[in-house]
C-alpha positions as CSV (number, residue, x, y, z in Angstrom):
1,X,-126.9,89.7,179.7
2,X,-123.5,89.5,178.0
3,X,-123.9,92.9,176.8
4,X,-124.9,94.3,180.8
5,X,-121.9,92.3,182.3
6,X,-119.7,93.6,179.5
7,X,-120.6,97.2,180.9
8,X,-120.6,96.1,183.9
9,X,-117.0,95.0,183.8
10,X,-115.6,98.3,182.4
11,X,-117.2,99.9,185.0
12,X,-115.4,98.2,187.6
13,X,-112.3,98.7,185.4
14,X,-112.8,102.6,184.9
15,X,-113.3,102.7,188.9
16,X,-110.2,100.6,190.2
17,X,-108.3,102.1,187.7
18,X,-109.5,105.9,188.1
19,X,-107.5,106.4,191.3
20,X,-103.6,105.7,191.7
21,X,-101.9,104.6,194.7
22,X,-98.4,106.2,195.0
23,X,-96.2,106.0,198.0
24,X,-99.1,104.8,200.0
25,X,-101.3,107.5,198.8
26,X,-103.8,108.0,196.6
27,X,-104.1,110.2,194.0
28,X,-107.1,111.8,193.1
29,X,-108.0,114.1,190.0
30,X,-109.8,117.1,190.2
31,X,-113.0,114.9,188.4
32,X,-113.0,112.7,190.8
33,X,-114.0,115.2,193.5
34,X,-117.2,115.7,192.7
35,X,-118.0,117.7,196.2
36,X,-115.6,120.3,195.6
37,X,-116.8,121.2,191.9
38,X,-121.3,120.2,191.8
39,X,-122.0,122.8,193.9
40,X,-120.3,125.4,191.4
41,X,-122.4,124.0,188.9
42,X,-125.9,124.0,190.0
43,X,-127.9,126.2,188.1
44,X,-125.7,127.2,185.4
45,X,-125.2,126.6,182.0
46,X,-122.3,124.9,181.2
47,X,-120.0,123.7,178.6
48,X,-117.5,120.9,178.8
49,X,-114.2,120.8,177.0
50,X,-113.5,116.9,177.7
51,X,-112.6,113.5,175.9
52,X,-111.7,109.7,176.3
53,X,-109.9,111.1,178.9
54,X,-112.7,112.7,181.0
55,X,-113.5,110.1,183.6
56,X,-114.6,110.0,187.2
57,X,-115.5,107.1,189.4
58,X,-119.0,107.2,188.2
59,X,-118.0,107.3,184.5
60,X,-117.3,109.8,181.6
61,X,-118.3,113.4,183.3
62,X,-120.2,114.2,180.9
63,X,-122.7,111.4,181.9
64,X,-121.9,112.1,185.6
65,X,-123.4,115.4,185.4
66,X,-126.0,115.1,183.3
67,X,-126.9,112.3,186.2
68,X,-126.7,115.0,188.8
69,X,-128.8,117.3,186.7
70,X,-126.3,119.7,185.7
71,X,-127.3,122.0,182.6
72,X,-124.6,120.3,180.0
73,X,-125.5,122.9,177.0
74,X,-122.4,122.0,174.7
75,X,-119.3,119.8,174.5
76,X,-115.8,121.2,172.9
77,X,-113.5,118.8,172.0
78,X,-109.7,118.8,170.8
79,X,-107.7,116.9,168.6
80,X,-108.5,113.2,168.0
81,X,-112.5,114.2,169.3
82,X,-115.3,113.3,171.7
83,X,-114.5,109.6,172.0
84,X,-110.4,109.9,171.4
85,X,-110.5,108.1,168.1
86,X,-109.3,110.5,165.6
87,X,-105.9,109.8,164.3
88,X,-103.5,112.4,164.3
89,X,-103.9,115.7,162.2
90,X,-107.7,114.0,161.1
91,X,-110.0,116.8,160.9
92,X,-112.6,116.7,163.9
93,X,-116.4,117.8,162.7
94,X,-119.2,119.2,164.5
95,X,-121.7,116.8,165.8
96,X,-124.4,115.5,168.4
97,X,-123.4,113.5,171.4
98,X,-125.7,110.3,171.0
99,X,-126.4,109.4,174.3
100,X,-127.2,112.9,175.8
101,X,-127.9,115.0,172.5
102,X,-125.3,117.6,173.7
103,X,-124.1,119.6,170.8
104,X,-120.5,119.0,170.0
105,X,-118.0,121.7,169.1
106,X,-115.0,120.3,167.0
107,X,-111.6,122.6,168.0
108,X,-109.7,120.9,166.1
109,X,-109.5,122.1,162.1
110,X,-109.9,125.2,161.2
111,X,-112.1,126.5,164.0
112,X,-109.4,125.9,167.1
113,X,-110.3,128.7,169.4
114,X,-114.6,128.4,170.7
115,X,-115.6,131.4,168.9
116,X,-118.6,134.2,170.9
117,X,-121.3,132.2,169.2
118,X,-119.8,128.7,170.9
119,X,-120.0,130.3,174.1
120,X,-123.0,132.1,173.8
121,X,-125.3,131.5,176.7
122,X,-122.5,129.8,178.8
123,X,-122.2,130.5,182.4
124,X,-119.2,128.9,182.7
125,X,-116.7,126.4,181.0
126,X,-115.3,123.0,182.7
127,X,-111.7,121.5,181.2
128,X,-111.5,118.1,181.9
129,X,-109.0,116.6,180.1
130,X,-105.4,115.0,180.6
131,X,-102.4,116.0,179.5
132,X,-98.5,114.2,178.9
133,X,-96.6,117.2,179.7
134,X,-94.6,118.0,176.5
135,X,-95.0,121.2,174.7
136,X,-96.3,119.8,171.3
137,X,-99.1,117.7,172.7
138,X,-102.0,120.2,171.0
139,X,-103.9,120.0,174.0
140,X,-102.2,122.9,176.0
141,X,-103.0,124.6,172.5
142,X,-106.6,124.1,172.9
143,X,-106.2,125.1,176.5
144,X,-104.9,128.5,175.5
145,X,-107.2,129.3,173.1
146,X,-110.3,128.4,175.8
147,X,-108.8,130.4,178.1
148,X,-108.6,133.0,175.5
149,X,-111.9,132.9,174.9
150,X,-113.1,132.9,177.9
151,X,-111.1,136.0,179.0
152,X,-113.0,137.8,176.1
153,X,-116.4,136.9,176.7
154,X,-116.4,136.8,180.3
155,X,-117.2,133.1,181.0
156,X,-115.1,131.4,184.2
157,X,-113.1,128.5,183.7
158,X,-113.0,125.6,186.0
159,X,-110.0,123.1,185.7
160,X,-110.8,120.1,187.0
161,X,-106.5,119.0,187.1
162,X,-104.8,115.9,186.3
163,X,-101.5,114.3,187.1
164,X,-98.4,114.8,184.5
165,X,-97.4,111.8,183.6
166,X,-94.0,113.4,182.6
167,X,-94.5,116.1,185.4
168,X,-91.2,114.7,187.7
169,X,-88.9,117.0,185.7
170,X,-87.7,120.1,183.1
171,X,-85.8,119.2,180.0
172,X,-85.3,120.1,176.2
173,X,-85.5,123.7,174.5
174,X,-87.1,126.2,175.3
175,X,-89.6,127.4,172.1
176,X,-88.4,131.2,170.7
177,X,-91.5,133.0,169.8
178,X,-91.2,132.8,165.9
179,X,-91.6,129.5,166.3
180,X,-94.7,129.2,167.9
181,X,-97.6,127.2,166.3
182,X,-100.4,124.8,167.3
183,X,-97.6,122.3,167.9
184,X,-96.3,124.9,170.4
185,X,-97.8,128.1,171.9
186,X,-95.5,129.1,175.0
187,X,-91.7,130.2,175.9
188,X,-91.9,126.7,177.6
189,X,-89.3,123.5,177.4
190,X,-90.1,120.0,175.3
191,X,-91.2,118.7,179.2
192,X,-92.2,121.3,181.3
193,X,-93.2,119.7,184.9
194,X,-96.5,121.2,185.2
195,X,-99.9,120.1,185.2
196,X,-102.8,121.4,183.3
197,X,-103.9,123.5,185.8
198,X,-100.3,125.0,186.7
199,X,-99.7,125.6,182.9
200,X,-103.1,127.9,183.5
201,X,-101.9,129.6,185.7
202,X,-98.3,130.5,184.2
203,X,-100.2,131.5,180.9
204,X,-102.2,134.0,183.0
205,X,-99.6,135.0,185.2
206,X,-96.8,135.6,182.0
207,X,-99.3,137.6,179.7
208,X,-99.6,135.1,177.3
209,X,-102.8,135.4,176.3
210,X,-103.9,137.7,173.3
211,X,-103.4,141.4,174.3
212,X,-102.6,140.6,178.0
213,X,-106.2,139.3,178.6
214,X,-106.9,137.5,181.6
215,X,-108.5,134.4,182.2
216,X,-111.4,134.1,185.4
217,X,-109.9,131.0,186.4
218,X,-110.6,128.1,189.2
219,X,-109.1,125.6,189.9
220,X,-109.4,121.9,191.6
221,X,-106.4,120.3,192.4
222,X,-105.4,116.7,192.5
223,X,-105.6,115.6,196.0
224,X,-102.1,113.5,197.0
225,X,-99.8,114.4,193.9
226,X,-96.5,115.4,194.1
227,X,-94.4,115.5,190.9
228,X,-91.9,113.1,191.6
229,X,-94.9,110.7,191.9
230,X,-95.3,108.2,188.5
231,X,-98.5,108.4,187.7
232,X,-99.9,105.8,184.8
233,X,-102.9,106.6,183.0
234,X,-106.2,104.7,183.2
235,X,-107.2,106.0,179.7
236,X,-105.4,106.6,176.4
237,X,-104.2,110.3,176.2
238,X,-104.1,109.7,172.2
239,X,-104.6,106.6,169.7
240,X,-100.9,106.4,169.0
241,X,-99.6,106.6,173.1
242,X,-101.4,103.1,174.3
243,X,-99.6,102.7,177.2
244,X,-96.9,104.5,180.2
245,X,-93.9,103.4,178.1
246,X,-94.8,105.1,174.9
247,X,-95.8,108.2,176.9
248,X,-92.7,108.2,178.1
249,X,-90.8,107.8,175.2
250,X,-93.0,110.7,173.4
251,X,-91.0,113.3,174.5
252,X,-87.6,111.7,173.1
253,X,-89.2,109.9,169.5
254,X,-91.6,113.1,168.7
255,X,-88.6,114.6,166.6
256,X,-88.6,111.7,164.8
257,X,-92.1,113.1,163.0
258,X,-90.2,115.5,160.9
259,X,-88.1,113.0,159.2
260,X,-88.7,109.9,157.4
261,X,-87.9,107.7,160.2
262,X,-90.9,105.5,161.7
263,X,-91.7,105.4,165.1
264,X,-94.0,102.9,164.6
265,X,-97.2,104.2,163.8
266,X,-99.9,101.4,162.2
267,X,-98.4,99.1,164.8
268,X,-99.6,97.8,167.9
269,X,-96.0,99.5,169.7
270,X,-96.2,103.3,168.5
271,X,-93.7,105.9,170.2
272,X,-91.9,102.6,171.5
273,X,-89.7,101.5,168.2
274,X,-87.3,103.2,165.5
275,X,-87.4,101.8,161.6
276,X,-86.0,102.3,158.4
277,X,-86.6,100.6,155.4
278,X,-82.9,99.2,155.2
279,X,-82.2,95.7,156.1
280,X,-78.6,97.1,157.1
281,X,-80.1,99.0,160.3
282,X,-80.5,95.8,162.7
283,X,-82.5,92.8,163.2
284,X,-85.2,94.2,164.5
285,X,-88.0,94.4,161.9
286,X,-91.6,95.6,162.0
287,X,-94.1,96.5,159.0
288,X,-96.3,99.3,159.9
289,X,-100.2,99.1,158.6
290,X,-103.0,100.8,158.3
291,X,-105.2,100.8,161.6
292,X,-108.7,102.5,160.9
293,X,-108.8,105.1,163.9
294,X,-105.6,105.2,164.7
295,X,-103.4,104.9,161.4
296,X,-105.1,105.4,158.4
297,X,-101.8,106.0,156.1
298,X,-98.6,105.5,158.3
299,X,-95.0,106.3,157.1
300,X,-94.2,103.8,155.1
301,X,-97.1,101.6,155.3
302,X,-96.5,98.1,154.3
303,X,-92.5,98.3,153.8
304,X,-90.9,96.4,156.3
305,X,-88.6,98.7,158.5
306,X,-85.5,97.5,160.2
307,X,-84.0,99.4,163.3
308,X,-84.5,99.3,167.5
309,X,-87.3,97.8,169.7
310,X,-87.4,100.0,173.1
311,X,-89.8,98.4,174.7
312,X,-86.9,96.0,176.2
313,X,-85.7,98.9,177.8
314,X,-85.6,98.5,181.4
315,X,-85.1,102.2,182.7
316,X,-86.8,104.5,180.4
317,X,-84.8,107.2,179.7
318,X,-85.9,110.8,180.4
319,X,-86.3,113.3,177.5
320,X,-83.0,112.6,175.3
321,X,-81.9,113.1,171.8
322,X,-79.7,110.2,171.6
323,X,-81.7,108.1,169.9
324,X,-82.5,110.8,167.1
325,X,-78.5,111.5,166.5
326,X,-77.9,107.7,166.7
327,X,-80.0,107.2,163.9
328,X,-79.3,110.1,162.2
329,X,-75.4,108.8,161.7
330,X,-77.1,105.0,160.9
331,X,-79.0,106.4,157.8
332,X,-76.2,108.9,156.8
333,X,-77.3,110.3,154.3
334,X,-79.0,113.9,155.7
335,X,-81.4,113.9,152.2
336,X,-83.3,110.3,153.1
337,X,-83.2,111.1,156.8
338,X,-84.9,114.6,157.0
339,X,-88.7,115.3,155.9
340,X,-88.8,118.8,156.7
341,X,-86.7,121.3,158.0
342,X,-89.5,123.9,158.9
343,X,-91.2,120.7,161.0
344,X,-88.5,119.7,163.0
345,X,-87.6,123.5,164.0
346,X,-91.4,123.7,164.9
347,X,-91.1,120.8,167.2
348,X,-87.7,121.6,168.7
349,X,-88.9,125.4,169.1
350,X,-85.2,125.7,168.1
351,X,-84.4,128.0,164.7
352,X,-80.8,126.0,165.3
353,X,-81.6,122.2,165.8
354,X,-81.7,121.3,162.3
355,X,-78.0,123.0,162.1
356,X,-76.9,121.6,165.0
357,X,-77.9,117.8,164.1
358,X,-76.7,118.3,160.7
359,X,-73.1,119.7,161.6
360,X,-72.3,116.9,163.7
361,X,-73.1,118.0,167.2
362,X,-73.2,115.6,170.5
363,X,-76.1,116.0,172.5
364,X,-73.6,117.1,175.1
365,X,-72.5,120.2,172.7
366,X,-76.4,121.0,171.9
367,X,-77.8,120.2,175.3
368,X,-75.3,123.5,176.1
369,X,-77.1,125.9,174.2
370,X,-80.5,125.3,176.1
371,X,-79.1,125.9,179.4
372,X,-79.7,129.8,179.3
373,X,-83.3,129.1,178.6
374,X,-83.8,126.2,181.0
375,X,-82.7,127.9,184.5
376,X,-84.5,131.3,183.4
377,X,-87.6,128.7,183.0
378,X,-87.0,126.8,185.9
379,X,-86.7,129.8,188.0
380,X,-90.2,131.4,186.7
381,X,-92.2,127.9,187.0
382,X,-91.9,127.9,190.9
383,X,-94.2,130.3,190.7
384,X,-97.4,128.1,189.9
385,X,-97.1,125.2,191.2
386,X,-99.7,124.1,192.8
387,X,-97.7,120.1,194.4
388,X,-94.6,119.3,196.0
389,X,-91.5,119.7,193.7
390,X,-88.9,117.2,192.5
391,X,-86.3,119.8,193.4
């Protein structure tokens, strides 16, 4: 009885929480829309790339559908797996999905783009899964290489679209190509104001795709969004972005990765604090841990880290390296701060940033030399959007 009422409980949860009202609207995801998408589905084979994320009003889709009798042949899943609880950079395996016995396809590891065997005997692929809108969340990388894949073997996508969470504006540099990696794919900003779906269709529309290929691509929409709207997730995108805060902050603190600065990773507050090891760097202390699932060996794991608490901030700021050269000058010394050059200019998508930070720069001076990039960006954007601007 405990057990049913448990259940019963985070159903309720999942289903309050599954729809947001903004503005006196309400928001609602492509997945929950199930009349504008079943119909597409009956009597094909499908496969689902989806995971924690996935949920409708009745549930995780892929239990919805195999509900509605919907031929679920295989599940793909992206960085941090099925069930979301992967660390960062863990390798993902193939396995079963225990409840349905779907097949699960790991692209995360060395096998990152479905390969023709994956798809084989597909009628059509469904993405459900939702994004924070900054270029080095590797989910927009698995996007591309679905849509890739897709556009080779002739299998349709279906996006089922999500809100941004850090859709309500444009900022940071824009990636130059020989930087591109799994950590960042596109000529697109840090934030880039689009949604899943809209990224889909400015990969298509730009050529970005191997060879030119085009994707067969559908959409569903979000029904009420806007990007001004704040939208706060019902699930975890990741295991280290618990809550809005952190997602917020994830554009700013990312940088903070390639050096050997903790953002508090094996806490309960990652991607919402900034520590050192030095007792000279504030009052603020916390001692990062191992956390099975989410943090198996965190920077600096059991040392004590002294430095800034941001989740007393009352106004979030929007994507900002201030905090990164503020801490940069606190350390001082360039050779304890940085942990890898070739990471950071991955990140930034800019071959100059590690110059820039180094020589002294405001972020006045090095916001200058994205502007170029940004307004030709900004400009080609307004051609997929799919919601009401911020501009």
């Amino acid at each position: 009885m405990k057990l049913l009422n448990f259940h019963l409980i985070t159903f309720i949860v999942l289903f309050l929480t599954a729809t947001v009202v903004c503005a006196g609207k309400t928001i609602m995801p492509g997945a929950y829309q199930p009349d504008e998408y079943l119909p597409l589905l009956t009597s094909k084979n499908i496969g689902l790339v989806v995971n924690q994320t996935s949920i409708t009003n009745n549930g995780h889709l892929v239990d919805f559908l195999v509900s509605k009798n919907i031929r679920v042949k295989k599940i793909l899943v992206p960085e941090h797996g099925f069930r979301g609880e992967a660390e960062a950079g863990e390798t993902i395996n193939n396995s079963v999905d225990p409840k349905s016995g779907i097949p699960i396809i790991s692209l995360y590891g060395k096998n990152k783009k479905p390969s023709a065997e994956n798809l084989a005997g597909l009628d059509m692929l469904v993405f459900d899964i939702q994004d924070v809108g900054c270029r080095f969340f590797t989910y927009i990388s698995t996007l591309h290489y679905v849509m890739e894949a897709c556009a080779e073997n002739n299998v349709l996508l279906l996006i089922l679209d999500r809100p941004n969470p850090n859709g309500d504006y444009v900022d940071g540099p824009v990636l130059k190509p020989a930087l591109k990696s799994f950590v960042g794919m596109h000529p697109i900003p840090v934030v880039y104001g689009c949604t899943i779906g809209e990224l889909a269709l400015m990969i298509n529309g730009e050529g970005w795709l191997s060879n030119g290929a085009k994707c067969n691509l559908k959409i569903v929409p979000v029904k009420n969004y806007s990007h001004p709207d704040v939208y706060e997730l019902p699930v975890k995108p990741s295991p280290n972005l618990p809550n809005y805060k952190s997602i917020r902050l994830y554009p700013s603190l990312c940088f903070f990765e390639a050096t050997n600065v903790s953002i508090g990773r094996g806490t309960a507050f990652p991607f919402q604090v900034i520590g050192y090891p030095d007792s000279s760097l504030g009052n603020f202390s916390f001692t990062p841990i191992s956390i099975k699932g989410v943090s198996k060996n965190p920077l600096h794991e059991n040392k004590e880290c002294f430095g800034f608490d941001l989740r007393d901030e009352i106004e979030i700021p929007k994507f900002t390296i201030r905090y990164f050269i503020n801490f940069y000058h606190l350390i001082k010394k360039s050779e304890i701060f940085w942990n890898s050059e070739k990471w950071i200019e991955q990140l930034s998508g800019d071959p100059n940033f590690y110059t820039q930070i180094n020589s002294g720069l405001t972020e006045a001076e090095i916001r200058k030399s994205w502007q170029p990039g940004l307004e030709k960006y900004r400009s080609m954007r307004k051609k997929y959007l799919l919601y009401p601007d911020f501009e």
